[in-house]
C-alpha positions as CSV (number, residue, x, y, z in Angstrom):
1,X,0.0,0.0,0.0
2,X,1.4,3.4,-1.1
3,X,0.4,6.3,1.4
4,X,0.7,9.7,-0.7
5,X,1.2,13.2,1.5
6,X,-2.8,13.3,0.4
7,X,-4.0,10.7,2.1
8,X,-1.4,11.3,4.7
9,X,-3.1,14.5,5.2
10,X,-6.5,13.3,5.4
11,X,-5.9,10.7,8.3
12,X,-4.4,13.5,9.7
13,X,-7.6,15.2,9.4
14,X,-9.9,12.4,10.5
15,X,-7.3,12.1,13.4
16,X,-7.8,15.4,14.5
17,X,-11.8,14.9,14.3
18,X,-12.2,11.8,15.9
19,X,-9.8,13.5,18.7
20,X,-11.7,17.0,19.0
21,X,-15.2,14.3,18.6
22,X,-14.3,12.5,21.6
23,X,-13.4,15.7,23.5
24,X,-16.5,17.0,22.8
25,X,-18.3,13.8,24.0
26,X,-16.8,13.4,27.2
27,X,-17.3,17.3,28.5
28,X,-20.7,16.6,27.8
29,X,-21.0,13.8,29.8
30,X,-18.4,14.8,32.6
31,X,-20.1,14.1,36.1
32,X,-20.4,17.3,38.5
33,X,-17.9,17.1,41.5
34,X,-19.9,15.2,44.7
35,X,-19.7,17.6,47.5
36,X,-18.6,16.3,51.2
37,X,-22.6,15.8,53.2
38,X,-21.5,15.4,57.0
39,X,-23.8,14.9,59.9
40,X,-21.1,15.9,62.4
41,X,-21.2,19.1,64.0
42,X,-19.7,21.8,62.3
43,X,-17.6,23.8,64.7
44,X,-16.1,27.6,63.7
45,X,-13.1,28.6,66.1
46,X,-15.5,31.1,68.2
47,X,-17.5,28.2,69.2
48,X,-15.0,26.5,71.3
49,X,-15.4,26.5,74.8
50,X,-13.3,29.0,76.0
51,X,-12.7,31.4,73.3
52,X,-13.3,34.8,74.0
53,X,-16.2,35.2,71.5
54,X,-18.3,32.9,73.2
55,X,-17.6,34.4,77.0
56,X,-18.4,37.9,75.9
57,X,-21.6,36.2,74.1
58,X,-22.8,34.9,77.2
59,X,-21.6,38.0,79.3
60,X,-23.7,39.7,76.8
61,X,-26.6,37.8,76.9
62,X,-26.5,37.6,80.5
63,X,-26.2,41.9,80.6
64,X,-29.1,41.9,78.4
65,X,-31.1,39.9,80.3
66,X,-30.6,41.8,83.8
67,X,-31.2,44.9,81.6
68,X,-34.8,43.6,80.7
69,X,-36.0,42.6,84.4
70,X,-34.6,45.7,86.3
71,X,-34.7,48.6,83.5
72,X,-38.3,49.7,82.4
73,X,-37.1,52.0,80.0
74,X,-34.9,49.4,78.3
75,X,-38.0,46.6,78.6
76,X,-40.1,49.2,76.7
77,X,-38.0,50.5,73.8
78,X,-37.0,46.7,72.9
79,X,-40.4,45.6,73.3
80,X,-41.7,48.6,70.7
81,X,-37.9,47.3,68.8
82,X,-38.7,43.8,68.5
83,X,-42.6,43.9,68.7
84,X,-43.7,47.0,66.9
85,X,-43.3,46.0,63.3
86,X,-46.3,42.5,64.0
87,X,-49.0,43.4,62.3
88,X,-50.5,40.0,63.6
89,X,-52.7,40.7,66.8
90,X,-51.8,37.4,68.5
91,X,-48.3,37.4,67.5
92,X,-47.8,40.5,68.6
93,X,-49.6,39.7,72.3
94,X,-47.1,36.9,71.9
95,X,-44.3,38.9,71.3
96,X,-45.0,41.3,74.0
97,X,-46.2,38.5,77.0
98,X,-42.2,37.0,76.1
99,X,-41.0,39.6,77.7
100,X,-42.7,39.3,81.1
């Protein structure tokens, strides 16, 4: 069998097509990546035991609460803060009866 530069040229081409063809065929089929599903806890460095973020949370929340029981003032202007806006009657008895 005598190859010329023609046909030479032409498996070339059908090279370069079948190659380019299969490409083409496995993008199109490519899987998307699986992400990582976990059912452990998920733990950010403020929410270790210790860490300073979480004592001034709870020395926070703890202010906040004394604030509420012995400062009427402060009761009031969260109340009208965090109850104002429910347009729901019995939400907004709710609302105001969980701060009592």
């Amino acid at each position: 069998m005598v190859i010329t530069m023609k046909t030479r040229s032409n498996l070339g081409l059908i090279l370069a097509a079948a190659c380019l063809t299969m490409a083409t065929v496995s993008t199109v089929h490519a899987q998307p990546v699986p992400q990582l599903v976990t059912n452990h806890l998920q733990v950010d460095p403020g929410d270790r035991a210790g860490s300073d973020s979480a004592d001034r949370n709870v020395i926070d929340s703890q202010r906040y609460e004394r604030m509420l029981k012995v400062n009427a003032t402060f009761r009031e202007q969260r109340m009208s803060k965090e109850c104002g806006s429910i347009d729901d009657p019995n939400l907004h008895e709710q609302c105001l009866v969980s701060f009592r």
